[in-house]
C-alpha positions as CSV (number, residue, x, y, z in Angstrom):
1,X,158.1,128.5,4.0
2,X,160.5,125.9,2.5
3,X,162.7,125.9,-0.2
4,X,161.5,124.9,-4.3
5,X,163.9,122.3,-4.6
6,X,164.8,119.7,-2.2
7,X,168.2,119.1,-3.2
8,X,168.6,122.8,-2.4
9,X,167.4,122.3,1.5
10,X,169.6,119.8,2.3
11,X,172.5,121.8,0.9
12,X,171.4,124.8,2.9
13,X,170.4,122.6,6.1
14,X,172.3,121.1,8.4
15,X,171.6,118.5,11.6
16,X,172.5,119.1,15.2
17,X,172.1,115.8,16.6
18,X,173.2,114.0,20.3
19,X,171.9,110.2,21.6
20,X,172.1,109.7,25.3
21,X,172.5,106.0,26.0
22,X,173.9,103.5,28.5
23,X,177.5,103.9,28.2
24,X,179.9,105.7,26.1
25,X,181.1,102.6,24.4
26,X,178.8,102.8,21.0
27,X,179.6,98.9,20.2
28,X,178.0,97.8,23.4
29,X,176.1,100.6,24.8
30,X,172.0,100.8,24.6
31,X,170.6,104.1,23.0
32,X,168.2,105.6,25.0
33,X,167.2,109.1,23.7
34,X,168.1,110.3,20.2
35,X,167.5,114.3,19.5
36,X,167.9,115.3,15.6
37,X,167.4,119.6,15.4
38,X,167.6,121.1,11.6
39,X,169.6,124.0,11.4
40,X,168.3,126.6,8.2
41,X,170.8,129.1,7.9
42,X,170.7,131.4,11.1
43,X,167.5,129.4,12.1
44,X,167.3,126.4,14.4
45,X,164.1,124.5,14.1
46,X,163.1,123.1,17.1
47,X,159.1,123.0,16.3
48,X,159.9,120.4,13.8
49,X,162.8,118.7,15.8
50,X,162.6,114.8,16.2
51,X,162.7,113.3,19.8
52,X,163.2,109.5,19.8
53,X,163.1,107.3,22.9
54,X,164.1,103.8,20.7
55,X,162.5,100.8,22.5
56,X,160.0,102.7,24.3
57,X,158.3,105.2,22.1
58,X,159.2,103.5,18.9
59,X,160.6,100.2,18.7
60,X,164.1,100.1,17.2
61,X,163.5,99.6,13.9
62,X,161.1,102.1,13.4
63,X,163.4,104.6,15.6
64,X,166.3,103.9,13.2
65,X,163.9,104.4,9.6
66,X,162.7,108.2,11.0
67,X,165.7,109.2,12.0
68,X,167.6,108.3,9.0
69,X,164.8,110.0,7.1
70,X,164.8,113.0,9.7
71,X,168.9,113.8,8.7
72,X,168.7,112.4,5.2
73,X,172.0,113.5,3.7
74,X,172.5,116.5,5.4
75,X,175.4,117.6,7.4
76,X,175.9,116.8,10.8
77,X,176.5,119.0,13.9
78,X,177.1,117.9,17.5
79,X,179.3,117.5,20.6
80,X,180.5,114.1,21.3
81,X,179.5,113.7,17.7
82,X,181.7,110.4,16.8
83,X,179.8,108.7,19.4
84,X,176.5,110.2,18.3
85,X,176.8,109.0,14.8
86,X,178.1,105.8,15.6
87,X,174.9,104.8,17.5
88,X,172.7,106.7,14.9
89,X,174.3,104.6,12.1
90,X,173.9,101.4,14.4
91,X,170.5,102.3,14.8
92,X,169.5,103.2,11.0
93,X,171.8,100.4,9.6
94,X,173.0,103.0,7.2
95,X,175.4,105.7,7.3
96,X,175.2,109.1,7.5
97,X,176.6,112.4,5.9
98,X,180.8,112.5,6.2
99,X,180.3,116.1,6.3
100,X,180.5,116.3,10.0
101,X,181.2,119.3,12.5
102,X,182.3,118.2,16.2
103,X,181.2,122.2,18.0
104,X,184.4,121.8,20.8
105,X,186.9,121.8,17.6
106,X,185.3,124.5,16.4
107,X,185.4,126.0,19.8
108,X,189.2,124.7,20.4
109,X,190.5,126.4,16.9
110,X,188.7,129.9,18.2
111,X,190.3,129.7,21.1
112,X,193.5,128.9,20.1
113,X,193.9,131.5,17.9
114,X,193.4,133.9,20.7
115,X,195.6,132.2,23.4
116,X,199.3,131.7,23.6
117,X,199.8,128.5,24.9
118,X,196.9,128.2,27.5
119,X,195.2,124.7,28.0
120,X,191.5,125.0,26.5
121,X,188.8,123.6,28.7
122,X,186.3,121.9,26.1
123,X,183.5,121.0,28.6
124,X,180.2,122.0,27.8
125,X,179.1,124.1,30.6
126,X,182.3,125.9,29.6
127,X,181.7,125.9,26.3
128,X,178.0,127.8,26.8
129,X,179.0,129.9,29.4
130,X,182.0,131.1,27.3
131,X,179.6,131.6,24.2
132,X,177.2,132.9,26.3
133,X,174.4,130.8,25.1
134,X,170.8,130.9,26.5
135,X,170.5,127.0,27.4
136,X,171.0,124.5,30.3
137,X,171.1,120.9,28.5
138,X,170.0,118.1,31.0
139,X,168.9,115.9,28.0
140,X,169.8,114.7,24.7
141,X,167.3,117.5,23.4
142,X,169.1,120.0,25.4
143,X,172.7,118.9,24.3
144,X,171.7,118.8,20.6
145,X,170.2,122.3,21.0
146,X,173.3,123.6,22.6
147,X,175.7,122.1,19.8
148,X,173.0,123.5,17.2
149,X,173.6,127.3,19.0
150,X,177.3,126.8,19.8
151,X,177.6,126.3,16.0
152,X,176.0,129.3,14.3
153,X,177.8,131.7,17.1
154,X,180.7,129.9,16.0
155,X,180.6,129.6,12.2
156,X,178.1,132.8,11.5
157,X,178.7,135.5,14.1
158,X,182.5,136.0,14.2
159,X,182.9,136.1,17.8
């Protein structure tokens, strides 16, 4: 079931994405698995997810046309998510949404409020196991389903 008006889904959806690639410098590093996961209120839609492998699946172009049609304007959601959307928008030529929600500040501001003075450890596996989230990422899939989860405990269930 989707919404009546298209303006009105990509207000009420948002974009959990993640790109694995060669390095972590996004000016010279290779992209070698892009994951894009819509996010519909409490719902994360991995049946219609997009799973791109540019260069091997898809040559780079056409890698960079569906996933700037896959996110469109919506919101983005990720950790790492700076480097993410730098080789997204590398890839697509274009850039994407400024609206942009990095899940370990999210995390970080949680648990600061509840600390006094305690370092907060912003790694992933700490980050799920601390949220208690039902995943193990081992790929860019996995990592952009975990910052898709991470986000509506953190924004929607007020743990």
């Amino acid at each position: 079931m989707g919404y009546p008006d298209h303006g009105d889904t990509d207000r009420r959806e948002r974009v959990a994405i993640h790109c694995e690639a060669t390095s972590f410098d996004p000016e010279a590093a290779t992209p070698l698995a892009f994951a894009a996961i819509r996010i519909r209120g409490p719902r994360i839609l991995t049946g219609s997810a997009l799973l791109l492998h540019p260069g091997s699946d898809t040559g780079l172009a056409e890698a960079g046309d569906l996933l700037h049609a896959f996110i469109g304007d919506r919101p983005l959601v990720g950790y790492y998510l700076d480097f993410s959307v730098a080789m997204a928008e590398r890839l697509t030529g274009r850039p994407l949404s400024d609206e942009r929600t990095e899940v370990s500040s999210l995390y970080y501001a949680r648990k600061i409020r509840s600390m006094s003075k305690q370092a907060v450890d912003l790694r992933l596996d700490s980050m799920i196991r601390d949220l208690d989230l039902p995943v193990r990422p081992d790929d860019a899939f996995g990592i952009a389903l975990t910052a898709a989860m991470a986000w509506l405990r953190l924004t929607q269930d007020g743990r």
